[in-house]
TITI-235060 format. One record per residue (C-alpha): residue in three letters; x, y, z. Coordinates in steps of 0.5 Angstrom, whole numbers, padded with zeros to 4 digits, always signed. Layout:
BEGIN
ALAXYZ...
end
This chain:
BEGIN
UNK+0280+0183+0242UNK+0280+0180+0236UNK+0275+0184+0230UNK+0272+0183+0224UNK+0266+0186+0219UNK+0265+0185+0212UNK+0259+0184+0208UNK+0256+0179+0202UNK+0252+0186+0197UNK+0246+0185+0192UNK+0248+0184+0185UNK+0250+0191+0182UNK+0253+0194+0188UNK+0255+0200+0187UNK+0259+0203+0193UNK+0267+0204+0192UNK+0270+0197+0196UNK+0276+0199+0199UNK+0273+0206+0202UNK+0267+0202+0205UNK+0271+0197+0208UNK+0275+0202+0211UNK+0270+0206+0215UNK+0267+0200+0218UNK+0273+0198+0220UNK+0275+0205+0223UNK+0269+0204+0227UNK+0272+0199+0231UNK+0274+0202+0238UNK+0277+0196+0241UNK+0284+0194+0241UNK+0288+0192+0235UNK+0292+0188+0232UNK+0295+0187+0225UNK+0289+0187+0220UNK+0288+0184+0214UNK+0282+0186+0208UNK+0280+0182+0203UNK+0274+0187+0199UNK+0269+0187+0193UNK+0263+0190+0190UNK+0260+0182+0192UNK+0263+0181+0198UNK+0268+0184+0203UNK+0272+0182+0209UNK+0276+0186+0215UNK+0280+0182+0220UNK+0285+0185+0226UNK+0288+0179+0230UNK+0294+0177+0233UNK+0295+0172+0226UNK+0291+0176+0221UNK+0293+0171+0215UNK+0290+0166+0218UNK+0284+0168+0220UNK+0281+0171+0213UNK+0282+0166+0207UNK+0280+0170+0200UNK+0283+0166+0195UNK+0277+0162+0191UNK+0270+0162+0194UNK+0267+0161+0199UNK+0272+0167+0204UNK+0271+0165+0211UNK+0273+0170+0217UNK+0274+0167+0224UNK+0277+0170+0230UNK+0278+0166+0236UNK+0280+0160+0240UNK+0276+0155+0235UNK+0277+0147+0235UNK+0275+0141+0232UNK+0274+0134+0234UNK+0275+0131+0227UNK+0282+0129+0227UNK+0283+0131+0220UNK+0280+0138+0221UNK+0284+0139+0227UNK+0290+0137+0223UNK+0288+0143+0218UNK+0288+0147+0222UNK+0295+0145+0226UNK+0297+0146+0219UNK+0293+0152+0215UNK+0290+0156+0221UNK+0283+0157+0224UNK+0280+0160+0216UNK+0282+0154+0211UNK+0280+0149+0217UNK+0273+0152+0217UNK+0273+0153+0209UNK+0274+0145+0209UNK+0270+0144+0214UNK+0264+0147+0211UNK+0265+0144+0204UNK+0265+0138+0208UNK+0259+0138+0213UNK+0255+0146+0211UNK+0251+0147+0217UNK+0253+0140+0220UNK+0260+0143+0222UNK+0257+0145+0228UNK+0257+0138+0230UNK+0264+0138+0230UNK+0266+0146+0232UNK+0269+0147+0239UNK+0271+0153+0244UNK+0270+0160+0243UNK+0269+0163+0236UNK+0266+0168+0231UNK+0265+0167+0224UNK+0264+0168+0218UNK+0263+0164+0211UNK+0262+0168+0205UNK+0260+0164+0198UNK+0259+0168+0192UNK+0258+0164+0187UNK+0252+0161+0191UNK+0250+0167+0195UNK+0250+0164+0201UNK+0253+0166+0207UNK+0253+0163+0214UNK+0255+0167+0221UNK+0256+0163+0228UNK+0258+0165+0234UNK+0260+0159+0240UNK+0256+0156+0244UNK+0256+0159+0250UNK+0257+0167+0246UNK+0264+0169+0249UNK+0265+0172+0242UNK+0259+0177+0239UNK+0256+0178+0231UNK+0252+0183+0229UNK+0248+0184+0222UNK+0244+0187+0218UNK+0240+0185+0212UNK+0240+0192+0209UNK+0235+0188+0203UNK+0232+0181+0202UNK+0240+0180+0198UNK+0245+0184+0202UNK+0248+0182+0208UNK+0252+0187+0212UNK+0255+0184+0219UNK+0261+0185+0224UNK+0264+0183+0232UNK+0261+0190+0234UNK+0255+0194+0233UNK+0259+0200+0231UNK+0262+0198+0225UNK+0255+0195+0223UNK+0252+0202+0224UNK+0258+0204+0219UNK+0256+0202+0213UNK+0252+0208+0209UNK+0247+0203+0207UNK+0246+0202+0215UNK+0242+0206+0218UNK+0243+0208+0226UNK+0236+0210+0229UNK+0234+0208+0237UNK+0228+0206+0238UNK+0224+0208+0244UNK+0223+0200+0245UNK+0231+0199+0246UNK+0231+0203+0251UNK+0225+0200+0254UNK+0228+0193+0254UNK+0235+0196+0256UNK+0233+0198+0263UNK+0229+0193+0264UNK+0235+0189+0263UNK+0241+0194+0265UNK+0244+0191+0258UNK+0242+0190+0251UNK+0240+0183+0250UNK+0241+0179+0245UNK+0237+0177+0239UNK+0235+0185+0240UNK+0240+0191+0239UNK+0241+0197+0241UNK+0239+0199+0234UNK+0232+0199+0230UNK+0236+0196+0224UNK+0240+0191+0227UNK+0240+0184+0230UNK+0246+0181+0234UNK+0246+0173+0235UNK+0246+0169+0242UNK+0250+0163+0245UNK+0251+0157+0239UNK+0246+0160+0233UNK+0248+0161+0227UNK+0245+0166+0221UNK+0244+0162+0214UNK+0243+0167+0207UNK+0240+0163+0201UNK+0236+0164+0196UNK+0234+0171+0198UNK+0232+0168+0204UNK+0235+0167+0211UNK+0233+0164+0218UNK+0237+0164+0226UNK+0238+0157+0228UNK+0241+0155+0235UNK+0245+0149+0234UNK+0246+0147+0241UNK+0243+0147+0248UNK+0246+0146+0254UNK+0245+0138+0254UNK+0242+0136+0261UNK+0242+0129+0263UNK+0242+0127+0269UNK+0247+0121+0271UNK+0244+0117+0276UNK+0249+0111+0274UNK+0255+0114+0278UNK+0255+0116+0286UNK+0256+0123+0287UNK+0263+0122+0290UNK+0265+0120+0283UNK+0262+0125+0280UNK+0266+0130+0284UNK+0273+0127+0282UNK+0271+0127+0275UNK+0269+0135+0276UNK+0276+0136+0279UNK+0279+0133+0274UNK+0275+0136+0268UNK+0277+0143+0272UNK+0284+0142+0272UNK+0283+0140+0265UNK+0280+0145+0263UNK+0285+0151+0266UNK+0291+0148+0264UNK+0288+0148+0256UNK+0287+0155+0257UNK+0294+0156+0259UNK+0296+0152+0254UNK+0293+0157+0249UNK+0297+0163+0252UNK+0303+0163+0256UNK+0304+0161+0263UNK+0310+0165+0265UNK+0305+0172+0263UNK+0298+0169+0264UNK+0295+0171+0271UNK+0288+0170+0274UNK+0281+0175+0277UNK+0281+0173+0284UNK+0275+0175+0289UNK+0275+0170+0293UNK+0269+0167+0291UNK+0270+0160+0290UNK+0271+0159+0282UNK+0276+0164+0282UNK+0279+0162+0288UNK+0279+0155+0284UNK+0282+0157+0278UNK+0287+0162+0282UNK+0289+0155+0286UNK+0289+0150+0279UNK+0293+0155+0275UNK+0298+0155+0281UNK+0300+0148+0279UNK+0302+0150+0272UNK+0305+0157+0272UNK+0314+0156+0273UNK+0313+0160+0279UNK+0307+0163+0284UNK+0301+0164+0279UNK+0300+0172+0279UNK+0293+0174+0282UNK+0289+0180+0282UNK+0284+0183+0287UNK+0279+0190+0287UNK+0278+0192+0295UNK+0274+0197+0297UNK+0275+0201+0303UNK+0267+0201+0304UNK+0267+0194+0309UNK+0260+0191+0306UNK+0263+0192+0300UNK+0271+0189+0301UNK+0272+0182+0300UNK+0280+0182+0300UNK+0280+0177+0306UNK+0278+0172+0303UNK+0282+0173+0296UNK+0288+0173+0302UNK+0286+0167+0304UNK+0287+0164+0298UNK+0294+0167+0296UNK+0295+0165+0303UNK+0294+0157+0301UNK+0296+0156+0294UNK+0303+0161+0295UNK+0300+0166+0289UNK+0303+0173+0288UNK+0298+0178+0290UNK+0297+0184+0286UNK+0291+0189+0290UNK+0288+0195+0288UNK+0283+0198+0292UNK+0278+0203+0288UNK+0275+0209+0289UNK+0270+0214+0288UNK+0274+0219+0284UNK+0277+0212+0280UNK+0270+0211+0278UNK+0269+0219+0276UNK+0274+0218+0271UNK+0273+0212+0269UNK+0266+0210+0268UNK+0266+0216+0260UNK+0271+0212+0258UNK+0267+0204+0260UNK+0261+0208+0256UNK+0264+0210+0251UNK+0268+0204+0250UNK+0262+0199+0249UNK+0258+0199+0242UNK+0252+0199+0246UNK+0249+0202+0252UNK+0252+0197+0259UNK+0250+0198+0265UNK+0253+0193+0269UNK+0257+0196+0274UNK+0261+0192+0276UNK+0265+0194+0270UNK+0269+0198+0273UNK+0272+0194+0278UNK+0273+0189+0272UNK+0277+0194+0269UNK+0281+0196+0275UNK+0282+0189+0276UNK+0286+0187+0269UNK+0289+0194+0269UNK+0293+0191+0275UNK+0295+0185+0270UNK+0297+0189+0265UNK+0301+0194+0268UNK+0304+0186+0272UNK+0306+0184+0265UNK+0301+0180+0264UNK+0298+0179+0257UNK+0292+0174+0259UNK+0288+0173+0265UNK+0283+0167+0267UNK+0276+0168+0270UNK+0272+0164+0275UNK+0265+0166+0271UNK+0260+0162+0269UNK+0261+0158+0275UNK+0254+0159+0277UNK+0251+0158+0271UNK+0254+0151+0270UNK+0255+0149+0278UNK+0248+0153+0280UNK+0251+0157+0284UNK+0247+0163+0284UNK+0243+0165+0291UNK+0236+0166+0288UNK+0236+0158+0286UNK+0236+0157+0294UNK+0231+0163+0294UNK+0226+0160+0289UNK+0227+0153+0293UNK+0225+0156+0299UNK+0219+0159+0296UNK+0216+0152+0295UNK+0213+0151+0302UNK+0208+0156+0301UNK+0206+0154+0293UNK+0205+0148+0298UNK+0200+0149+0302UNK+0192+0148+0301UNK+0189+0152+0298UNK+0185+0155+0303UNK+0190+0156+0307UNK+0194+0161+0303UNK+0188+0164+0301UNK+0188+0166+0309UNK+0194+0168+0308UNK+0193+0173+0302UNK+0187+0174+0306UNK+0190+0177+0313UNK+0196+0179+0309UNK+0193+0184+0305UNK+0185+0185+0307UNK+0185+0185+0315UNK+0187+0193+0317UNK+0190+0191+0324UNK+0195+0187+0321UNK+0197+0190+0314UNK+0201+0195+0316UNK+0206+0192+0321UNK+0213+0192+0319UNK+0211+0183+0319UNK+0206+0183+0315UNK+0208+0188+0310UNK+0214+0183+0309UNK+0209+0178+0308UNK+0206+0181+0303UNK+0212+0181+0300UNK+0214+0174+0300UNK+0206+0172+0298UNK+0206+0177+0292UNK+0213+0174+0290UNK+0210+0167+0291UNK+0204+0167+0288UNK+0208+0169+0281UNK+0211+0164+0277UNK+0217+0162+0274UNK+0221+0165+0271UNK+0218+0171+0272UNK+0218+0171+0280UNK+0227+0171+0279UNK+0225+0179+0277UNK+0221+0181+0283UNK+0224+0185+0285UNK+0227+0189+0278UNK+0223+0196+0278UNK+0221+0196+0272UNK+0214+0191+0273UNK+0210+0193+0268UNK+0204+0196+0272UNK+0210+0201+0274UNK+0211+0204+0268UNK+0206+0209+0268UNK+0210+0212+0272UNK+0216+0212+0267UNK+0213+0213+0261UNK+0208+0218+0257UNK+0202+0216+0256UNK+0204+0216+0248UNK+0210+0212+0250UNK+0206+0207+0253UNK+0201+0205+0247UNK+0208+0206+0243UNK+0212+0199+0246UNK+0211+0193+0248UNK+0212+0192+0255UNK+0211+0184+0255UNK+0217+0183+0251UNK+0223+0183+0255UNK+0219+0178+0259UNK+0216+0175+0253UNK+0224+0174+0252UNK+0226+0171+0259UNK+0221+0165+0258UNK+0221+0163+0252UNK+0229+0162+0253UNK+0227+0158+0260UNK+0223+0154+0256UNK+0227+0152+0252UNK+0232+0149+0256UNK+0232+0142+0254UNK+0230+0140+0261UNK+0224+0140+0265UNK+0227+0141+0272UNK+0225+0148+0274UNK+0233+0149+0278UNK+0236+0146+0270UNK+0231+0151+0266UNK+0234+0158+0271UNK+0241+0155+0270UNK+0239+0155+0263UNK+0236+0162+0263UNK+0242+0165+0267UNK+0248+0162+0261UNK+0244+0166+0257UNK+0241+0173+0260UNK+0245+0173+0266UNK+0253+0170+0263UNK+0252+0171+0255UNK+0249+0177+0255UNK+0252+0181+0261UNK+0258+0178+0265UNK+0262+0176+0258UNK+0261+0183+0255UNK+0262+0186+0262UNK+0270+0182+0262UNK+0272+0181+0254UNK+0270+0189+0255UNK+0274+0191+0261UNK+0280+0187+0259UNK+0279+0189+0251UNK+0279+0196+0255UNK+0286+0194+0258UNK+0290+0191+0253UNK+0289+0184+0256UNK+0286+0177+0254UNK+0282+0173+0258UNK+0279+0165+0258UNK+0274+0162+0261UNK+0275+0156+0264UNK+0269+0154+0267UNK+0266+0155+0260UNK+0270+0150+0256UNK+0265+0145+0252UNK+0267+0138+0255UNK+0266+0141+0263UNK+0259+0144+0261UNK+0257+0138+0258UNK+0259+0134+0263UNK+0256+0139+0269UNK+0249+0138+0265UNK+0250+0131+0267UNK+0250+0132+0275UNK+0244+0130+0278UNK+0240+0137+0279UNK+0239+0135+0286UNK+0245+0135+0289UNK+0246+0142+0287UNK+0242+0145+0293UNK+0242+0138+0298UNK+0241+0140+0304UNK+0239+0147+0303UNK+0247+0148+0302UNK+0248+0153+0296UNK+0254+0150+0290UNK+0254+0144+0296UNK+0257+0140+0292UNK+0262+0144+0289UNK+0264+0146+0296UNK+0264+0138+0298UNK+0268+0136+0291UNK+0273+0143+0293UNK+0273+0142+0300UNK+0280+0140+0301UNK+0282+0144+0296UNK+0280+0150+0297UNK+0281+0155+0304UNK+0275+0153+0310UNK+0275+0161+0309UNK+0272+0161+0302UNK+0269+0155+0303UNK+0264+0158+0308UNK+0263+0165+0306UNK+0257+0168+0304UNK+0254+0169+0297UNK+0256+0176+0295UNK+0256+0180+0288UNK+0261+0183+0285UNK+0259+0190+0285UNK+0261+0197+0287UNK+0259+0203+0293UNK+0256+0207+0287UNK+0250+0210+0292UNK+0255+0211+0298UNK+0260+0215+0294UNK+0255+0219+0290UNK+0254+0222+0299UNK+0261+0224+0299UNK+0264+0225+0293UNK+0262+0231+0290UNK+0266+0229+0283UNK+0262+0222+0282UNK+0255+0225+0285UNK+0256+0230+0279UNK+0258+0226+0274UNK+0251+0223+0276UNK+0246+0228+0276UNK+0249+0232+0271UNK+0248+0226+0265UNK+0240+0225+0269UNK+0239+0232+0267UNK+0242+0231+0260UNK+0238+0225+0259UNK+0232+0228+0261UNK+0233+0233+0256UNK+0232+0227+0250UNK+0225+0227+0252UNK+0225+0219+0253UNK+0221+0219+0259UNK+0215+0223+0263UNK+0218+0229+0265UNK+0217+0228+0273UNK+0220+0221+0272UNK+0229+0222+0273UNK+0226+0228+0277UNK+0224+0224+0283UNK+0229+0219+0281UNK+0235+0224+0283UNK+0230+0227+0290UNK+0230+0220+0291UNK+0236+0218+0291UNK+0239+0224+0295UNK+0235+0222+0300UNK+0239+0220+0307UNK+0236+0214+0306UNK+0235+0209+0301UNK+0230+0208+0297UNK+0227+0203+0290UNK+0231+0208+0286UNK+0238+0208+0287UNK+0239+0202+0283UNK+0236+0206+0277UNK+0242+0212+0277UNK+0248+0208+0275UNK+0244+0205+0269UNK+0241+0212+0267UNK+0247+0215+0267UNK+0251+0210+0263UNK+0245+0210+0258UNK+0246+0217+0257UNK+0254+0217+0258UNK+0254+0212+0252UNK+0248+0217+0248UNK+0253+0222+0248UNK+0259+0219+0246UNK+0256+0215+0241UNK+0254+0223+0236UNK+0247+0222+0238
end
């Protein structure tokens, strides 16, 4: 994965350049490629990509430094950059326009624009936040940033203090979401916002947001032709950019990548070359159904079934390799997955996500639309309801009405927050996680704080457009990208998102938002619009996540289970948490039976994995 890191210094700078430079730079864990540096006491860049010159350009004000896959809708900008590279067509650009060359950037990217002369400087990331920037303002004139969170820290200037509230929000969320860290000293920006420095001042902008427009002037047989055709477009632009002969596809047999597996087999010389993660534990496996596109579309299928003993080995590694505390565990299978592709040949790989972000396919949409009967009824019915449910003791405890309680409890919340009712850490719960004087120390409505203010902001109204517009930021941004970039960083390959290609997101904001769920079908117009492309097989099958038996191998595998209980004693050391708490997590979870808190070990252990391998 493509680096960068640099800073713009106060006047008077006195640490030596080059030797600063270098330490942020051997900071960067990923994958390198050539590197090229430009350094001063006012300012300095460090860059490793596949064509370092013409990311970085230094020769007169402003420096600009961009990785990426940036591109233009101005013919003359899209010209230079054919011509000079990704770094003098930005430099043009932002002499032209300033911040109005986002009106005219496209694709996946991250930058940075360095003006000396007028102390200003200008940092950005793409609209859908495939690319990461991390900052700090050690002063009110001193700006220090790079793509990883690692090279910031490296800084002398920078301090590296973890602060209990990070914690808080990362086990909230299993990662650390943006615009918050990890780290108390810096800040990372989110999907399509920029950092603007002048004057002494500075100011996070968003200078996009999923344009949702509701196209009522066409049929949905229309629309559906125009997807396809989009789709395609989109996958043979990502091709395009690499090479067909060594780019393969993910394929779980889900419909996006089975989609894309299918679209990449059109352009590919030969069978497009496919990769799949099965595993022996069948409520897990998904193999027939990636077999059953192999099956239609003629693909060379690669297979790897992973085990618990992979995962022991492996899961350090993940933690160690990320900047920042991940615990998304379908990590492991994602690098197992390109694994596959680089030991295959492969240098790149297509992925399906951030189809469900666009096309609503994500299972809790249906489930809040079936919550809507209840918010329905007369008010006095559903005060009946809570009435029996909770208060008559004939009824409370019966295996029924405990589920109803359950469902009323979830009901009775609103949007966003009710898509969270079933994450553990509520915050009437963290009592039981937390001390007393942890308590009055954090902030416990901030992550939900966070949650609705990005619902909000969503450029609709519609409740199904605004969980769409949360989940590409919490649940595609946040988390799904840092989870493939990574795991293919990890393994040497290069990924690209087709689903994520600026002109399809736009277009899918224009599908009217009912047409997403007609007839209580999840992705139904998807699944109409695919449905003679695509296996019957896949087009049929359930929703299912992308995860791994973690709870099952820790019954029987002696390597993994203590791996787990060990970094739970380790953490519990660091006196983050009321001493009780990761005690009953690890009785709870070596019961035979499962319970709430077995979902909470992968995360606890890949904080602490990460704790350790990051010298703290």
């Amino acid at each position: 994965m493509s680096a960068f890191c640099g800073w713009l210094a106060a006047p008077g700078n006195d640490l030596p350049p080059s030797e600063t430079l270098g330490d942020m730079a051997a900071a960067f864990r990923g994958r390198r490629f050539e590197s090229t540096s430009a350094a001063s006491p006012a300012a300095a860049a460090w860059v490793t990509t596949a064509v370092p010159q013409s990311a970085l350009c230094d020769s007169e004000d402003p420096w600009v430094v961009v990785v990426g896959s940036p591109r233009w809708r101005d013919p003359l900008l899209a010209e230079a950059q054919r011509a000079q590279g990704p770094a003098k067509a930005l430099r043009r650009a932002y002499r032209d326009h300033g911040i109005g060359l986002f009106d005219q950037i496209a694709g996946a990217f991250s930058f940075a624009v360095l003006d000396r002369s007028h102390r200003r400087a200008l940092l950005a990331i793409d609209r859908m936040g495939v690319h990461s920037l991390y900052y700090s303002e050690a002063s009110t004139e001193e700006l220090v940033f790079g793509t990883t969170a690692d090279m910031v820290r490296s800084h002398p200037r920078i301090g590296a203090s973890v602060p209990l509230q990070a914690i808080y929000n990362y086990l909230h969320a299993f990662v650390c979401r943006s615009p918050g860290t990890i780290y108390a000293e810096q800040r990372k920006l989110g999907p399509a916002q920029y950092l603007l420095i002048e004057d002494g001042r500075s100011r996070v902008g968003t200078y996009w947001r999923t344009p949702f427009a509701p196209d009522l002037t066409r049929s949905p047989e229309e629309l559906q032709e125009e997807l396809v055709a989009q789709l395609r477009r989109a996958v043979r632009n990502c091709v395009a950019e690499a090479s067909a002969e060594s780019t393969g596809a993910f394929l779980s047999g889900g419909l996006d990548s089975s989609t894309v597996a299918g679209l990449l087999n059109e352009v590919t010389p030969g069978p497009a070359e496919t990769f799949t993660i099965g595993f022996d534990e069948a409520s897990y496996d998904e193999m027939r159904y990636a077999e059953a596109a192999t099956r239609r579309f003629g693909t060379r299928a690669h297979r790897y079934y992973l085990t618990a003993e992979d995962t022991a080995e492996m899961a350090p590694k993940v933690a160690a390799y990320y900047d920042e505390p991940f615990g998304n565990s379908s990590a492991l299978p994602a690098f197992f997955c390109a694994a596959q592709a680089r030991d295959a040949g492969m240098t790149c790989l297509l992925a399906g996500d951030g189809g469900d972000e666009i096309l609503a396919g994500n299972s809790r949409y249906l489930e809040q639309a079936d919550r809507g009967p209840y918010a329905r009824l007369p008010p006095s019915l559903r005060a009946a309801l809570k009435l029996a449910a909770f208060h008559t003791l004939l009824l409370r405890n019966t295996v029924f009405w405990r589920k109803a309680q359950g469902y009323i409890a979830r009901a009775e919340l609103a949007l966003p927050e009710r898509l969270e009712a079933y994450n553990f850490y509520q915050v009437d719960r963290m009592s039981e996680v937390f001390d007393a004087d942890s308590l009055r120390e954090l902030d416990l409505e901030a992550p939900w704080r966070e949650m609705r203010q990005t619902y909000e902001a969503a450029a609709s109204s519609d409740s199904l457009q605004r969980m769409m517009h949360l989940d590409l930021k919490q649940a595609l941004a946040d988390a799904d990208l840092k989870k493939v970039q990574g795991m293919c960083d990890l393994a040497r390959v290069d990924v690209r998102f087709p689903f994520l290609d600026d002109d399809l997101v736009a277009f899918c904001a224009t599908i009217p938002p009912e047409l997403h769920l007609r007839d209580g079908r999840l992705r139904g117009f998807y699944k109409d619009a695919f449905r003679d492309f695509l296996p019957v097989e896949v087009i049929d099958k359930k929703k299912h996540g992308f995860g791994m038996p973690f709870y099952e191998w820790t019954r029987d595998h002696p390597r993994l289970r203590d791996l787990a209980y060990d970094s739970l004693a380790s953490l519990r050391r660091r006196h983050l948490f009321r001493d009780d708490f990761i005690e009953r997590v690890t009785k709870q979870h070596a019961r035979a039976e499962a319970t709430v808190y077995d979902g909470l070990v992968w995360d606890l252990m890949m904080l602490e994995l990460w704790y350790d391998s990051h010298g703290f």
